[in-house]
N, CA, C and O atoms as a Tinker XYZ file with bonds, in Angstrom:
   360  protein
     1  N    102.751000  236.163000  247.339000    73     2
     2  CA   102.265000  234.795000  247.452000    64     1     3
     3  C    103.404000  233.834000  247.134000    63     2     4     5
     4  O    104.263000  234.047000  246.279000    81     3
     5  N    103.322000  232.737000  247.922000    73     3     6
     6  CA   104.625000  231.677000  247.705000    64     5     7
     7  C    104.004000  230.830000  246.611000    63     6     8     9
     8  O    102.858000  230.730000  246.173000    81     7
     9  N    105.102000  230.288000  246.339000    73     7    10
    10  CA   105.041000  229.312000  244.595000    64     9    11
    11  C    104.646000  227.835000  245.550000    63    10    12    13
    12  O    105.144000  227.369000  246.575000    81    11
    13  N    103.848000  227.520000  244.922000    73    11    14
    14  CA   103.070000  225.937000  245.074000    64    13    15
    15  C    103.035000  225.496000  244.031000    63    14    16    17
    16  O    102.361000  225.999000  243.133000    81    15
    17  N    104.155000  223.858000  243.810000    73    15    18
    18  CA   103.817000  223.159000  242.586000    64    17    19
    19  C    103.449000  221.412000  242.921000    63    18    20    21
    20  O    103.983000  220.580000  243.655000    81    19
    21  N    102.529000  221.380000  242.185000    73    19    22
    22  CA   101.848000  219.683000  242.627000    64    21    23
    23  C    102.250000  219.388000  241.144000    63    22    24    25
    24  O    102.312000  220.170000  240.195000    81    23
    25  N    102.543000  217.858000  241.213000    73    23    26
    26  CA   102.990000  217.224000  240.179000    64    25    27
    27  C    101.703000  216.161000  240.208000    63    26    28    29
    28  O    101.500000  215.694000  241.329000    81    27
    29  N    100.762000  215.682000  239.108000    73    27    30
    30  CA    99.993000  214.209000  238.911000    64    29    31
    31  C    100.213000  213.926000  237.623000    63    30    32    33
    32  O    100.184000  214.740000  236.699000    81    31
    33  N    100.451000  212.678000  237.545000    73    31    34
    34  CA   101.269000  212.050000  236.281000    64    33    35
    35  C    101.637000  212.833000  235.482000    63    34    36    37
    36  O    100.957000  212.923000  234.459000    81    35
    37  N    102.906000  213.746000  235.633000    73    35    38
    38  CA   103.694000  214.403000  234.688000    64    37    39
    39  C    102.793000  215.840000  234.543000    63    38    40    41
    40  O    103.237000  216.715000  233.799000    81    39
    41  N    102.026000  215.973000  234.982000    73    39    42
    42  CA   101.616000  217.711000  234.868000    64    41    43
    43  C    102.024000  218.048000  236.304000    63    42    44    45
    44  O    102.196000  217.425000  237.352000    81    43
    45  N    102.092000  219.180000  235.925000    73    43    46
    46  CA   102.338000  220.750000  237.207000    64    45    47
    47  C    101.784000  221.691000  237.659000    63    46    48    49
    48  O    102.420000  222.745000  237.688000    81    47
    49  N    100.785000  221.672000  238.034000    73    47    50
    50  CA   100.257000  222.298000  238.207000    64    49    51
    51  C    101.087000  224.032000  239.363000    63    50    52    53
    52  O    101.228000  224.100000  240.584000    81    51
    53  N    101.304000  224.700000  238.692000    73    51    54
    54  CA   101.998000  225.994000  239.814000    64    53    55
    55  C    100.644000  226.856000  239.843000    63    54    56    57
    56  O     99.831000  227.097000  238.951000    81    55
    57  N    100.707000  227.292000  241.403000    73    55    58
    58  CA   100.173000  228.080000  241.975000    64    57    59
    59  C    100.847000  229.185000  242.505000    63    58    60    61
    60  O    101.532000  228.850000  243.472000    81    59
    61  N    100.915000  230.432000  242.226000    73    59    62
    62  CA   101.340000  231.545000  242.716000    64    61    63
    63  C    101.984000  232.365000  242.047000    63    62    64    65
    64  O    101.314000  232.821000  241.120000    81    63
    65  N    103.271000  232.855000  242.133000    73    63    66
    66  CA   104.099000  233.470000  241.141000    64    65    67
    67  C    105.056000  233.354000  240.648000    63    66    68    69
    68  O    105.553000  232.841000  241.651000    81    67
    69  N    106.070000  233.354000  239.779000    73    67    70
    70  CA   107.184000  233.385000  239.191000    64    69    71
    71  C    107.552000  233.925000  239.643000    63    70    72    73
    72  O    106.707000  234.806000  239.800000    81    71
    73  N    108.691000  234.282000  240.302000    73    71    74
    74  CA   109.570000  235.606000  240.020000    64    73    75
    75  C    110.958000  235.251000  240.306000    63    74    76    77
    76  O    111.375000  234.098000  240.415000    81    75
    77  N    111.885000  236.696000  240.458000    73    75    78
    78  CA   112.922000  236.571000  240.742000    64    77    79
    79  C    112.937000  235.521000  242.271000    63    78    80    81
    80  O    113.483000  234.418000  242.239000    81    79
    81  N    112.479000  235.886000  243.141000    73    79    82
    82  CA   112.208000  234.900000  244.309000    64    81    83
    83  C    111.962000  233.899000  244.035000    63    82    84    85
    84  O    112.691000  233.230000  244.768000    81    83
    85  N    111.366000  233.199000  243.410000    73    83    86
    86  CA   110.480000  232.244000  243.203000    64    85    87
    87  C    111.554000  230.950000  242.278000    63    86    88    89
    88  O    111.849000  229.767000  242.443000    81    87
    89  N    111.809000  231.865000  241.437000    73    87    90
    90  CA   112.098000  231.276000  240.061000    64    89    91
    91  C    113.428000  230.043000  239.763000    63    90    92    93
    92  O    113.680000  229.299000  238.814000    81    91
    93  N    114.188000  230.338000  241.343000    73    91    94
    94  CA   115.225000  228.678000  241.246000    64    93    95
    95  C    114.832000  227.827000  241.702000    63    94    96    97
    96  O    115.708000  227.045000  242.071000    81    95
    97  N    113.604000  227.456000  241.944000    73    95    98
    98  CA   113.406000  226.656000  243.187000    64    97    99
    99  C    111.879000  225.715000  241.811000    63    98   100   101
   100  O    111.505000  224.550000  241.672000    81    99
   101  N    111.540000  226.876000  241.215000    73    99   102
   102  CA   110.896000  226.068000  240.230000    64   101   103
   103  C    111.103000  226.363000  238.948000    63   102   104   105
   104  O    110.110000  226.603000  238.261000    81   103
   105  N    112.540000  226.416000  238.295000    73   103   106
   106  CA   113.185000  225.775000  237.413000    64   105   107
   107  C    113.617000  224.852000  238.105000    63   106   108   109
   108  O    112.995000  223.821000  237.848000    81   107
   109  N    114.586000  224.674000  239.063000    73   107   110
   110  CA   115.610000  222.895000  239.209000    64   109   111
   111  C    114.603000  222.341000  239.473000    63   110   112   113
   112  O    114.674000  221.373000  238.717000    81   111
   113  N    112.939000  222.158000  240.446000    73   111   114
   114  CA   112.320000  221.154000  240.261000    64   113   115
   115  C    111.541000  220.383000  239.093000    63   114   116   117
   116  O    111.231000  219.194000  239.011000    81   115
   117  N    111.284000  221.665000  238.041000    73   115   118
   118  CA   110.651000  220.874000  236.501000    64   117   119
   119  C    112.055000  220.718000  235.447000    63   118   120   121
   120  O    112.047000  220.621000  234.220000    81   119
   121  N    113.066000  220.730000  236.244000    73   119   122
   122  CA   114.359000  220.424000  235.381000    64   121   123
   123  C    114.555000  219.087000  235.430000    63   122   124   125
   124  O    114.854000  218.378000  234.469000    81   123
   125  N    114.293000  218.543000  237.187000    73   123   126
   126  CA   115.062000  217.324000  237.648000    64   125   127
   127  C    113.880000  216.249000  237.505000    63   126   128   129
   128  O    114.036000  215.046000  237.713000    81   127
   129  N    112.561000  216.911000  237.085000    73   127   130
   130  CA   111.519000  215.765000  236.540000    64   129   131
   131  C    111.436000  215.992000  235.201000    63   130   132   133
   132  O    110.852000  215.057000  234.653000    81   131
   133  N    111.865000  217.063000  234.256000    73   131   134
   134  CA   112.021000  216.835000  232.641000    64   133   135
   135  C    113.289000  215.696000  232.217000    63   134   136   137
   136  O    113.257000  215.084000  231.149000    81   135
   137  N    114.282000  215.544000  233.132000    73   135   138
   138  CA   115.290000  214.095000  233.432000    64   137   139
   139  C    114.296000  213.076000  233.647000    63   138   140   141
   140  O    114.609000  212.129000  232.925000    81   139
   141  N    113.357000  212.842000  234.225000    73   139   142
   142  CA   112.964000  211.722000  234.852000    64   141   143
   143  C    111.803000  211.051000  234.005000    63   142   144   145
   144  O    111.646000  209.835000  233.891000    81   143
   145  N    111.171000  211.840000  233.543000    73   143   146
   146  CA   110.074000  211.832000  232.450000    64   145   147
   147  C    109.887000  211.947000  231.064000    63   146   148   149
   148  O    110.703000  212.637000  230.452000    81   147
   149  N    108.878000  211.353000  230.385000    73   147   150
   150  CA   109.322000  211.350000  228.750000    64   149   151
   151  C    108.607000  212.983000  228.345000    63   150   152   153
   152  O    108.911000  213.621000  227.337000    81   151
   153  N    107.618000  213.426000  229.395000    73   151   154
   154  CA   107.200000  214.494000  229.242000    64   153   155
   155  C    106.981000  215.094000  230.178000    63   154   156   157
   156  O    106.931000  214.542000  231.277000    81   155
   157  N    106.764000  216.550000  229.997000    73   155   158
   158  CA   105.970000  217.629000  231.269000    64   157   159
   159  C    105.026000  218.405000  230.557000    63   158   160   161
   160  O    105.047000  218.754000  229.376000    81   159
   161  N    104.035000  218.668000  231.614000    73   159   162
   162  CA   103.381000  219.552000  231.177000    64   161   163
   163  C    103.129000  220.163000  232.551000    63   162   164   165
   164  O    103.173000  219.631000  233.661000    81   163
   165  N    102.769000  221.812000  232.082000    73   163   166
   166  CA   102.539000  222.661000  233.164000    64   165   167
   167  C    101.329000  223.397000  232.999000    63   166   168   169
   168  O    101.071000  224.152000  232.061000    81   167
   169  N    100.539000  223.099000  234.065000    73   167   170
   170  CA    99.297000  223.819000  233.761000    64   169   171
   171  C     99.388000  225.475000  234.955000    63   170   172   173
   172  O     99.590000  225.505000  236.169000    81   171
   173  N     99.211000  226.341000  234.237000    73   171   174
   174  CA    99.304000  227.727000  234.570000    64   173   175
   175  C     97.560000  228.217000  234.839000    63   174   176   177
   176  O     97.341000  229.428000  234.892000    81   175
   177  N     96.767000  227.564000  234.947000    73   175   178
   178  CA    95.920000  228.541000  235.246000    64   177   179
   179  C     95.676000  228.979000  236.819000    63   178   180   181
   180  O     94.575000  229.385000  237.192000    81   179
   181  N     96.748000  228.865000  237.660000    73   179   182
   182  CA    96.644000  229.512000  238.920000    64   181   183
   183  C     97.989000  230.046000  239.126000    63   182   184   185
   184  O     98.321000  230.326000  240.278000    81   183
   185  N     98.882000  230.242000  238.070000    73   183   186
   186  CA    99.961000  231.431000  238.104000    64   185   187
   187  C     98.967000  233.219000  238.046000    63   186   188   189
   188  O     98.214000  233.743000  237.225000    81   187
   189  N     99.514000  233.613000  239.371000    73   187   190
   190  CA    99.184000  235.039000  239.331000    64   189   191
   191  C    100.204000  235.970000  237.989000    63   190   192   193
   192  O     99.915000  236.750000  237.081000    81   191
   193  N    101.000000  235.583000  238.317000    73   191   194
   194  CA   102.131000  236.730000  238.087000    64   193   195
   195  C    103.337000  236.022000  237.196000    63   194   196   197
   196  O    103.330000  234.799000  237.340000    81   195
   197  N    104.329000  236.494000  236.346000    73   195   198
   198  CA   105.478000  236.161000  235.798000    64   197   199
   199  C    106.066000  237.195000  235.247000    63   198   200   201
   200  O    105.639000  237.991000  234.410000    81   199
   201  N    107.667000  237.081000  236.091000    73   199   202
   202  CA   108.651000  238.146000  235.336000    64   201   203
   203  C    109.203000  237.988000  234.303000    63   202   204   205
   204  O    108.712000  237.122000  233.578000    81   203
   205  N    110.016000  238.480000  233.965000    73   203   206
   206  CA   111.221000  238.003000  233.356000    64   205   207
   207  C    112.187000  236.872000  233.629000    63   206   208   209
   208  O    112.734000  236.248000  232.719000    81   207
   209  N    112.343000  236.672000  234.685000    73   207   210
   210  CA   113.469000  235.880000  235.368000    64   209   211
   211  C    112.342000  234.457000  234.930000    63   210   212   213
   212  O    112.834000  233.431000  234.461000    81   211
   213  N    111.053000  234.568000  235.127000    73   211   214
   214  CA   110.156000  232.999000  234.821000    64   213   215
   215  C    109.671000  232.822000  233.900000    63   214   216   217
   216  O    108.955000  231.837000  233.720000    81   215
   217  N    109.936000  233.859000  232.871000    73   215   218
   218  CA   109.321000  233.675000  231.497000    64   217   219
   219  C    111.117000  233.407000  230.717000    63   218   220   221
   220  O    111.192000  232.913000  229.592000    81   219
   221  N    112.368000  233.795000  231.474000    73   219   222
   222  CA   113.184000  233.075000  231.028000    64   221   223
   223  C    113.589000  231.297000  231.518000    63   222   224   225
   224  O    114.228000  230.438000  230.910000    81   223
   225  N    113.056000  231.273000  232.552000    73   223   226
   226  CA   113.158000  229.882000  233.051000    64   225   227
   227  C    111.944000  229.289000  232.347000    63   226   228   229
   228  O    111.641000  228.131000  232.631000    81   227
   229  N    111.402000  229.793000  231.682000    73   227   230
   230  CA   110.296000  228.645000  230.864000    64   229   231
   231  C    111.252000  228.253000  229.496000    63   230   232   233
   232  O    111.515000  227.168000  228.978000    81   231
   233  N    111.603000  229.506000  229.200000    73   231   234
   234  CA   112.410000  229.316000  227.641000    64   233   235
   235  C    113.644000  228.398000  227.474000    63   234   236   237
   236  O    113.967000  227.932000  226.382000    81   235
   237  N    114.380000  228.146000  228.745000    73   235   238
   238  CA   115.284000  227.687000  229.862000    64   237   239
   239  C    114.592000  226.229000  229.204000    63   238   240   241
   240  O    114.736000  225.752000  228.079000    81   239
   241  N    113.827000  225.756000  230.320000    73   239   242
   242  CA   112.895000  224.585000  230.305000    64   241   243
   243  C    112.494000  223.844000  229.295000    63   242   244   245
   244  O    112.420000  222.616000  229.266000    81   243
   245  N    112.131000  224.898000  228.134000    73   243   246
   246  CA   111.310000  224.700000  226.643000    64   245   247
   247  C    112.593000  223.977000  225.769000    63   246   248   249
   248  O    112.454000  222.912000  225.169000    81   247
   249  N    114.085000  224.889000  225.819000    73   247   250
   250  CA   115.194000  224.596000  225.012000    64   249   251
   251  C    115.536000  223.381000  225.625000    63   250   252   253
   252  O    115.903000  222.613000  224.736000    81   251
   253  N    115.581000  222.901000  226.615000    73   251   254
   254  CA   116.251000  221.743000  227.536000    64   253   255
   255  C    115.562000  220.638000  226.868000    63   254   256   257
   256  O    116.123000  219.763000  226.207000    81   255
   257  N    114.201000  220.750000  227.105000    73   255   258
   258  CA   113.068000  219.444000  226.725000    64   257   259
   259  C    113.657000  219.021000  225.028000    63   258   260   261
   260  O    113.884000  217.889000  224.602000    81   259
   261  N    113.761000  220.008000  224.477000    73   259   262
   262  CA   114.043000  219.614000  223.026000    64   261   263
   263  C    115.212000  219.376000  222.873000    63   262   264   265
   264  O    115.413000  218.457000  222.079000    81   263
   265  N    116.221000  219.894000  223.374000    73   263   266
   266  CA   117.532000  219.205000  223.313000    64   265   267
   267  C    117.544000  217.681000  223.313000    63   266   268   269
   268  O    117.858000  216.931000  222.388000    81   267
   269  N    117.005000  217.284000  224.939000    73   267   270
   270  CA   116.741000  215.760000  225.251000    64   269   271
   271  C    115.960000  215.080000  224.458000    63   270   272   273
   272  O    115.935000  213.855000  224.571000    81   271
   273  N    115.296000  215.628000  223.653000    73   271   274
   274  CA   114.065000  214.403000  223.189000    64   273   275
   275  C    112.933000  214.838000  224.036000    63   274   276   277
   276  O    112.002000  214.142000  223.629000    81   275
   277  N    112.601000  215.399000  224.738000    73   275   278
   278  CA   111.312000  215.590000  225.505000    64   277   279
   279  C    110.170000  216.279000  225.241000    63   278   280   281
   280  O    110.390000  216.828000  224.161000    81   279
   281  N    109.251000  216.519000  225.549000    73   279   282
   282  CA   107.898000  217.186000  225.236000    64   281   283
   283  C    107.584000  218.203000  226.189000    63   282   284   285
   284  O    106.985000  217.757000  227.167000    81   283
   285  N    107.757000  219.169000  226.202000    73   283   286
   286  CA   107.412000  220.474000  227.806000    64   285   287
   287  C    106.280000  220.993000  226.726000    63   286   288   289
   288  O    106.514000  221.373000  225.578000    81   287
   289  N    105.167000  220.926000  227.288000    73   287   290
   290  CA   103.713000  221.411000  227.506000    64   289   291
   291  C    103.384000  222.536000  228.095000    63   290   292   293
   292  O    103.843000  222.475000  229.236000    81   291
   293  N    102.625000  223.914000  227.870000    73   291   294
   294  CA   101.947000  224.455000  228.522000    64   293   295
   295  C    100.545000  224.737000  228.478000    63   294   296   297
   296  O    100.147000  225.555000  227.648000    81   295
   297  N     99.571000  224.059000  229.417000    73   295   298
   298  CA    98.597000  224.502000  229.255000    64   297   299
   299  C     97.726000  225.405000  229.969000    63   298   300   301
   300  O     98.253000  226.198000  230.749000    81   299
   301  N     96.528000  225.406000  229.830000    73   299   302
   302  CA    95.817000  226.574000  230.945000    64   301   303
   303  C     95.324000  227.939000  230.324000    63   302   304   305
   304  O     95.517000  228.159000  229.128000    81   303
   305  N     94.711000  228.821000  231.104000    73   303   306
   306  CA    94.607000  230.024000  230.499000    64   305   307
   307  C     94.917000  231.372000  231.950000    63   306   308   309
   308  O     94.666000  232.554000  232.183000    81   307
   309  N     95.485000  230.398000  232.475000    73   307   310
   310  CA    96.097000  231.557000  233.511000    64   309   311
   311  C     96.779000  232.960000  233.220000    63   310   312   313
   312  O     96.298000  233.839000  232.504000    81   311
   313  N     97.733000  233.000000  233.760000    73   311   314
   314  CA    98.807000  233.875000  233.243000    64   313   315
   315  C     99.185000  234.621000  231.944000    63   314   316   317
   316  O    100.340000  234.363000  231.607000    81   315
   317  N     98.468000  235.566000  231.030000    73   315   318
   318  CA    98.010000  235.556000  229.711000    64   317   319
   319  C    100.212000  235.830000  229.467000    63   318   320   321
   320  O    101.002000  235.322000  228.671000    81   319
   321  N    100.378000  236.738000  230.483000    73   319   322
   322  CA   101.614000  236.840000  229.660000    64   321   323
   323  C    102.531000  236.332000  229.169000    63   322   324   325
   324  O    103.410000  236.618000  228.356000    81   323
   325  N    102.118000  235.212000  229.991000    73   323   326
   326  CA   103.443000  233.548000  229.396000    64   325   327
   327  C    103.116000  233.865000  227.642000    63   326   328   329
   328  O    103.858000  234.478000  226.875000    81   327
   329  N    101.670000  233.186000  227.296000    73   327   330
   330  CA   101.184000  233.095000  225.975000    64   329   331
   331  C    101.838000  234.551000  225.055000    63   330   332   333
   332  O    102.377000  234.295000  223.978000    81   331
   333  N    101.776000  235.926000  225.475000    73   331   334
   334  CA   101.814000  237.075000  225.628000    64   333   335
   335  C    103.538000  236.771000  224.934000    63   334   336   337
   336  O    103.964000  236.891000  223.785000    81   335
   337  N    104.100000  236.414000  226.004000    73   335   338
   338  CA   105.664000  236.236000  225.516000    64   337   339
   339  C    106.143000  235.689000  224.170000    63   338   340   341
   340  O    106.623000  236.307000  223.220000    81   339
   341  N    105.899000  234.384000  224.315000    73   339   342
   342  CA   105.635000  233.002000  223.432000    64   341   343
   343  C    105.036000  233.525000  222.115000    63   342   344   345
   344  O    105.618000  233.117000  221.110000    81   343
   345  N    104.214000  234.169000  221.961000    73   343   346
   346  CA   104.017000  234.638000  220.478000    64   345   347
   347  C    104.014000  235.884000  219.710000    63   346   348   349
   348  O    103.536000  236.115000  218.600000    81   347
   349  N    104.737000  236.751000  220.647000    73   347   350
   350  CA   105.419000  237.437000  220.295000    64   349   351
   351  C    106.887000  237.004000  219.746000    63   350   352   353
   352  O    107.244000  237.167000  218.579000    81   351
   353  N    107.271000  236.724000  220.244000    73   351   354
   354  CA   109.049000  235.802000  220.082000    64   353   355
   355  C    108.987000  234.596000  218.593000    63   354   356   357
   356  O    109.926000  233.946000  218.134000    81   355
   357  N    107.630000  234.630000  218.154000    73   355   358
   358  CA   108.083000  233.036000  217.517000    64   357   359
   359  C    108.660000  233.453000  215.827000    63   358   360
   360  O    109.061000  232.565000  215.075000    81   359
């Protein structure tokens, strides 16, 4: 399945999967609106799937926002393994 991301006021909604395929095309687009915005948020509950390569482009994403001053959000209950990752690691 191809990656679908809709943006409405600062959320993201992604649809489909992460992956190695997937995964430059949506890091540089929630990169070049975490520049543009005081926040993001990404709502995952229609991510099927996430590798490695998109559970490192979240961590990618997560370190960036806080560097800048920014707020990166995840919400949803899609994809358990994002969450899965994330608290394991903390």
């Amino acid at each position: 399945m191809e990656l679908q991301i809709f943006e409405k006021n600062g959320t993201f909604k992604v649809v489909g999967n992460i992956n190695h395929k997937t995964v430059a095309i949506f890091q540089s687009q929630l990169e070049q609106r975490l520049l543009q915005l005081k926040s993001v948020t990404l709502d995952v509950n229609q991510i099927s799937s996430i590798d490695k390569a998109g559970i490192k482009a979240l961590r990618s994403l997560y370190k960036k926002a806080f560097l800048i001053g920014k707020s990166f959000s995840i919400i949803g209950y899609g994809c358990k393994d994002i969450y899965n990752e994330f608290r394991a690691t903390r």
